[in-house]
C-alpha positions in Angstrom: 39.7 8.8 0.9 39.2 5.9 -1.7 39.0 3.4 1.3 36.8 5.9 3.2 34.3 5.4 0.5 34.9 1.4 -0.5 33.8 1.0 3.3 30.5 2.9 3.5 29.5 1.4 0.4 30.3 -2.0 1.5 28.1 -0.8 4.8 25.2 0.5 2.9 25.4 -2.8 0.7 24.7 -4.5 4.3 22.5 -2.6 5.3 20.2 -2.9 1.8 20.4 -6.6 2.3 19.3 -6.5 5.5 16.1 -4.2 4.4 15.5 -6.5 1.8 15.5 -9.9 3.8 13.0 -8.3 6.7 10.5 -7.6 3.6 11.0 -10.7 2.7 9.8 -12.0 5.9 10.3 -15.9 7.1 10.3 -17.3 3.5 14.1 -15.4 3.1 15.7 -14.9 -0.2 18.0 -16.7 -2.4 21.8 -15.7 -3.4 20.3 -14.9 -7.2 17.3 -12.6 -5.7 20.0 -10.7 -3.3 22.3 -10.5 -6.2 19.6 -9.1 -8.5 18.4 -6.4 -6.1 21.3 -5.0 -5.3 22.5 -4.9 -8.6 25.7 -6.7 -8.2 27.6 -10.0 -9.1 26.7 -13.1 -7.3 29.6 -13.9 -5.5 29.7 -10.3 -4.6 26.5 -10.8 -3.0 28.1 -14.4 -1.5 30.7 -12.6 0.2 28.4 -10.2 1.7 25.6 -12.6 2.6 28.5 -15.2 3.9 30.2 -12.3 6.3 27.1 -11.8 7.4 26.3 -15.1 7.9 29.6 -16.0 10.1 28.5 -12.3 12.3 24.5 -14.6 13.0 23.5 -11.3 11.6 21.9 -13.6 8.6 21.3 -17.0 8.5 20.7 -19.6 5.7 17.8 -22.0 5.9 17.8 -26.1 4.5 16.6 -24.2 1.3 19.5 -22.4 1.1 17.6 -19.4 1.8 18.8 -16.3 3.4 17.1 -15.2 6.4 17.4 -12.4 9.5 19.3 -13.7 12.1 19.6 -14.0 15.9 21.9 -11.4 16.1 19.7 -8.4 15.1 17.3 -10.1 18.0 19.9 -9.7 20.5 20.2 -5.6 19.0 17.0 -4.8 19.0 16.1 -6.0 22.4 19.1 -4.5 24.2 18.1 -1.0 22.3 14.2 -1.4 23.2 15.3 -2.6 26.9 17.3 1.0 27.1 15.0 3.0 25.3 13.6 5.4 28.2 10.5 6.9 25.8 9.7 2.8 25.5 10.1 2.4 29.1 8.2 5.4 30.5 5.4 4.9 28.1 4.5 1.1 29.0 2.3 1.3 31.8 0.5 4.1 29.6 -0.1 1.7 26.5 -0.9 -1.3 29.2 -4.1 1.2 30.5 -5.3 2.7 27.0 -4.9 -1.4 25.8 -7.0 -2.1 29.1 -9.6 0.6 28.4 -10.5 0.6 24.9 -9.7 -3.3 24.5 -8.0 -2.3 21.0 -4.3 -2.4 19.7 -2.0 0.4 20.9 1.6 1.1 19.4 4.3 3.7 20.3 6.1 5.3 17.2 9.1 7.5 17.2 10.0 9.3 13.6 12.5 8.8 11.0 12.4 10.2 8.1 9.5 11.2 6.7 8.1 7.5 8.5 7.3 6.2 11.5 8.7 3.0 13.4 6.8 1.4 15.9 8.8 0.7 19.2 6.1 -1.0 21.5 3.0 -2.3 21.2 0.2 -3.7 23.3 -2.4 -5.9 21.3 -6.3 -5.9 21.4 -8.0 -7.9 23.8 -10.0 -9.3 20.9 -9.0 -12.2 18.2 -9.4 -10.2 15.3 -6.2 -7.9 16.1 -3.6 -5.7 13.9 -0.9 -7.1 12.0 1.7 -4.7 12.8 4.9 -5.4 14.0 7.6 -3.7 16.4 10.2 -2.2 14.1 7.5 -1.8 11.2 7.7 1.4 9.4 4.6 3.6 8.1 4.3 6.5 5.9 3.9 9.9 8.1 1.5 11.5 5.8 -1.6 9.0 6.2 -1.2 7.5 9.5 -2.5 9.1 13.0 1.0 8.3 14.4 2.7 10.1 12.1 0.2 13.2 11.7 0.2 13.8 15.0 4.0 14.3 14.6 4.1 15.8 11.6 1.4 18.7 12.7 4.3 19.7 15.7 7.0 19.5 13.2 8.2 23.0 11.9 6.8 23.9 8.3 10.2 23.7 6.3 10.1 19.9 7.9 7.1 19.4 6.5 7.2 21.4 3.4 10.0 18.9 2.9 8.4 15.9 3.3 5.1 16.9 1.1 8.4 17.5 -1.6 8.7 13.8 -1.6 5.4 13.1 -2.5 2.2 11.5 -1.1 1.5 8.2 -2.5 -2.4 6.8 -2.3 -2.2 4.3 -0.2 -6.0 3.6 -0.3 -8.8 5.6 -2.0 -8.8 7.2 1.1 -5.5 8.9 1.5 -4.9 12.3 1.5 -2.7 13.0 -1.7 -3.0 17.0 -1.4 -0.6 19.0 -0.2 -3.7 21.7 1.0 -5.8 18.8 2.2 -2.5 17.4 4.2 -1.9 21.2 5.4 -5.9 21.5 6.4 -5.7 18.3 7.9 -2.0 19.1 10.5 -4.0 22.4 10.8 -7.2 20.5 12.9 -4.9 18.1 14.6 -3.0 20.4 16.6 -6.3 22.3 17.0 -8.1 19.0 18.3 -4.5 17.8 19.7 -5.4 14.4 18.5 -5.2 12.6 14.5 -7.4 10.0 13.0 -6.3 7.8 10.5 -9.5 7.1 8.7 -8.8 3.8 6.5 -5.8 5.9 5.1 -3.1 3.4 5.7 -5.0 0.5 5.4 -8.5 0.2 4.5 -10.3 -1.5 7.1 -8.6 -0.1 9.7 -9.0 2.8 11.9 -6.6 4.7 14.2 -6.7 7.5 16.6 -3.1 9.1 17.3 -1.5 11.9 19.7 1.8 13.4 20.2 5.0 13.2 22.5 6.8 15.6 23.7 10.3 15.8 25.5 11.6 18.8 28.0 12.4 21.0 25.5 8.2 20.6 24.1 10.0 18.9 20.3 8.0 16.3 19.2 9.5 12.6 19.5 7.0 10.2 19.2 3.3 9.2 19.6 1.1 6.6 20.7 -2.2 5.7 18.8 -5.5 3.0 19.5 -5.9 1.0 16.3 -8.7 -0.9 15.1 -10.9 -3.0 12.8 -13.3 0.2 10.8 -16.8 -2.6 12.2 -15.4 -1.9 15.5 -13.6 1.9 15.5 -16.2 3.8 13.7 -15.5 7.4 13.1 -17.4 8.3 15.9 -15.4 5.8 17.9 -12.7 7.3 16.8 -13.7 10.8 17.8 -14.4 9.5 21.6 -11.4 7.9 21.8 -9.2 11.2 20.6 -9.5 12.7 24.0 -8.1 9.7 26.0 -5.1 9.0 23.8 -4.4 12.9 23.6 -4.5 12.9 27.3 -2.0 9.4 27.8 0.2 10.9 25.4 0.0 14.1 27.9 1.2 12.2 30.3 3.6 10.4 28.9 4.9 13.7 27.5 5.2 14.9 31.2 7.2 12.1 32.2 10.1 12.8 30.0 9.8 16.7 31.6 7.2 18.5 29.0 7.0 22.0 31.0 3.2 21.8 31.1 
């Protein structure tokens, strides 16, 4: 039992550095800020960052920085190249990309966040950000409403539990307003994420469903808030909702 438990702490140690250097992003970490978030020794942390090292899981730049490396590349993309939901949904995000010459992004949940899987940029120079593999809170996001106003209440309950952190002035912090709020998405079957996330920025989101009708992901058109107004936003529910329709019939939704 005792080695049972050294090795999945030794895995969740991985996995924590791992989290840390992708929020990091390309300027990496040093041995002494890994050692100091984790909590541990520094040659504890060497031997971890050095295993993962020889694995090209992490590599270590002429700074002596450590970075993601190819490895989790080489992952990702064999898990996005056999991801059917990715697969079925791409010509879908191509046309709503096409039509409303804004950013489109495919989320599936986990947790009580969203991860974008795919994602289709704006025509446009000023585009979003985001990146595949990015995660976002449910609660103030038109991806993840539109999820979390199919989920069943004790899922949600759950979730509001947790808390709902501001975000921006804009985010909806109340358990009633978040309730009120599910309650007109799955009456409008669309959700707008109206500078919740990130203030500037406007979204319009819509649900996935599989062959049993569960929820499993959602698509969503994101924008600057000069050019997705709120009435942008609106006209633009109906055609996501509908892609996402679509899509949802792909994967055998019985409707």
């Amino acid at each position: 039992m005792e080695n049972q438990h050294a090795t999945s702490t030794t895995v969740a140690k991985a996995f924590a550095i791992l989290d840390m250097l992708a929020s990091k992003g390309e300027g990496g970490a040093s041995l002494t800020e890994v050692s100091g978030h984790l909590g541990i020794s520094k040659s504890t942390a060497h031997r971890y960052l050095t295993t993962l090292e020889k694995l090209t899981v992490v590599e270590r730049d002429q700074k002596d920085h450590f970075l993601l490396g190819l490895k989790l590349i080489e992952l990702a993309g064999a898990f996005l190249d056999d991801h059917n939901l990715r697969n079925v949904s791409e010509p879908f995000l191509n046309e709503l990309a096409a039509r409303t010459r804004e950013t489109v992004h495919l989320a599936v949940p986990s947790a009580n966040e969203v991860v974008y899987v795919a994602k289709v940029d704006s025509s446009h120079s000023i585009r979003m950000a985001s990146r595949i593999g990015a995660r976002m809170p449910m609660s103030c996001t038109s991806l993840g409403k539109a999820i979390l106003a199919h989920y069943p209440s004790a899922q949600v309950e759950e979730i509001v539990r947790e808390g709902l952190p501001a975000r921006t002035p804009r985010t909806i912090t109340s358990p009633q307003a978040l309730h009120a709020e599910l309650e007109r998405v799955r009456a409008q079957g669309f959700a707008i994420d109206d500078q919740e996330n990130e203030m500037g920025v406007r979204c319009v989101g819509a649900p996935i469903f599989d062959y049993t009708a569960r929820v499993v992901g959602a698509i969503s058109v994101s924008g600057p808030a000069n050019r997705m107004s709120k009435e942008r936003s609106l006209e633009l529910g109906p055609l996501v909702r509908d892609a996402a329709l679509e899509i949802s019939k792909r994967i055998g939704y019985p409707r």
